[in-house]
C-alpha positions as CSV (number, residue, x, y, z in Angstrom):
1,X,0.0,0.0,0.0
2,X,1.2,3.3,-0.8
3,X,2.1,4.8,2.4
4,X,3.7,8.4,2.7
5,X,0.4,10.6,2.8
6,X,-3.1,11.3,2.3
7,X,-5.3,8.2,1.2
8,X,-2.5,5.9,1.6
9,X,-1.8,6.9,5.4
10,X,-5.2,6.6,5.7
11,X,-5.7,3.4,5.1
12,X,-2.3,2.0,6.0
13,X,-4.1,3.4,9.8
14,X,-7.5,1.7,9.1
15,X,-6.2,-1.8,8.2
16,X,-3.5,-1.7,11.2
17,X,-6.4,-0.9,13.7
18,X,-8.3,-3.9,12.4
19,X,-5.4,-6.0,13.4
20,X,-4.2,-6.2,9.9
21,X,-0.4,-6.6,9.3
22,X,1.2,-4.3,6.5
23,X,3.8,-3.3,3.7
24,X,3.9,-0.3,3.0
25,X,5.5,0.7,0.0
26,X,6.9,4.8,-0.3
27,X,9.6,6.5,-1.9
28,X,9.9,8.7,0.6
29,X,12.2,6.8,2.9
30,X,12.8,9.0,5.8
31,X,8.6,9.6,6.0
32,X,8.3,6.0,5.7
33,X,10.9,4.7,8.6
34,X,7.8,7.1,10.4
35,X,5.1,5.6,9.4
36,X,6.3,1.6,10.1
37,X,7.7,2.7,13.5
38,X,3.9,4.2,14.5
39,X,1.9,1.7,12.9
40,X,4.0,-1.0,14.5
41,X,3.9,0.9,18.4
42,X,0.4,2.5,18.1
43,X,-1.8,-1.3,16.7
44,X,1.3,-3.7,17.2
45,X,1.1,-5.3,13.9
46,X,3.7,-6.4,11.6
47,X,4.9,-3.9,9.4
48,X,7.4,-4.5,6.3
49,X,8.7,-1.2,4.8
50,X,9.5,-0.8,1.1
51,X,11.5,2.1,-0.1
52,X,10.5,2.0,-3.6
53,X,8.4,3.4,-7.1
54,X,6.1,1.8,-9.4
55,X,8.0,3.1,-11.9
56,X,10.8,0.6,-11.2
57,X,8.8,-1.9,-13.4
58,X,9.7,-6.1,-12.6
59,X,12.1,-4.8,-9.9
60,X,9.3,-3.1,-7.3
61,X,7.1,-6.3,-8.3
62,X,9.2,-8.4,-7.3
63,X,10.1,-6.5,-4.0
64,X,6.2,-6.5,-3.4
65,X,5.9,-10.2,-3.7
66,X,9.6,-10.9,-1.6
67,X,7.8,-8.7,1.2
68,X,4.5,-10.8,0.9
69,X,6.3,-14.4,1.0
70,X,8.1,-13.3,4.3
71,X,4.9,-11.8,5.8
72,X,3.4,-15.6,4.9
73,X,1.2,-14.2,1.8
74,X,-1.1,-11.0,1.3
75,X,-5.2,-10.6,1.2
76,X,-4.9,-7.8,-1.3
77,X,-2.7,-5.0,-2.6
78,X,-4.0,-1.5,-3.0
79,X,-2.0,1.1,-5.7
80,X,-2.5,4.3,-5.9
81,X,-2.3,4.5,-9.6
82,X,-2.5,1.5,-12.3
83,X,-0.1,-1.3,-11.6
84,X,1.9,-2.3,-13.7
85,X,0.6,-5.0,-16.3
86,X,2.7,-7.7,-15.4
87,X,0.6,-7.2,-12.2
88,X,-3.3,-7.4,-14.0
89,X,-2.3,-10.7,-15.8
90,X,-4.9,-13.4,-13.9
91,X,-2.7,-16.6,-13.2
92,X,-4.1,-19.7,-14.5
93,X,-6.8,-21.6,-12.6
């Protein structure tokens, strides 16, 4: 989930209250070493920070999907803008 402001923060908040662990993806680094360390004190969920863009293509994908496997899987990811389309391909049944 995008995490350094607005919507993202938002939600990021809403999901952690609920007892929901997170990764929170930003490119702001600095704002999101913040926003793990209060998510992780304030709901004590697991948070796994990613300093990274969507524009990075494959590379943030597969950062995403690293982060998920070591968090023991994911219920659903939330961009703030169109993934990339490696990401809307529906994996065979």
């Amino acid at each position: 989930m995008p995490a350094a402001a607005g919507v993202g923060r938002a939600l990021a908040a809403c999901f952690a209250s609920a007892g929901h662990d997170l990764i929170l993806v930003s490119s702001d680094e600095r704002d999101l070493r913040a926003m793990t360390a209060d998510q992780m004190i304030r709901y004590r969920v697991r948070v796994c920070p990613l300093a990274a863009d969507v524009s990075d293509g494959d590379y943030y994908l597969e950062r995403i999907a690293s982060a998920a496997n070591e968090m023991g899987g994911t219920d659903g990811l939330l961009f703030p803008r169109r993934p990339p389309t490696k990401m809307c391909q529906r994996r065979p049944s």
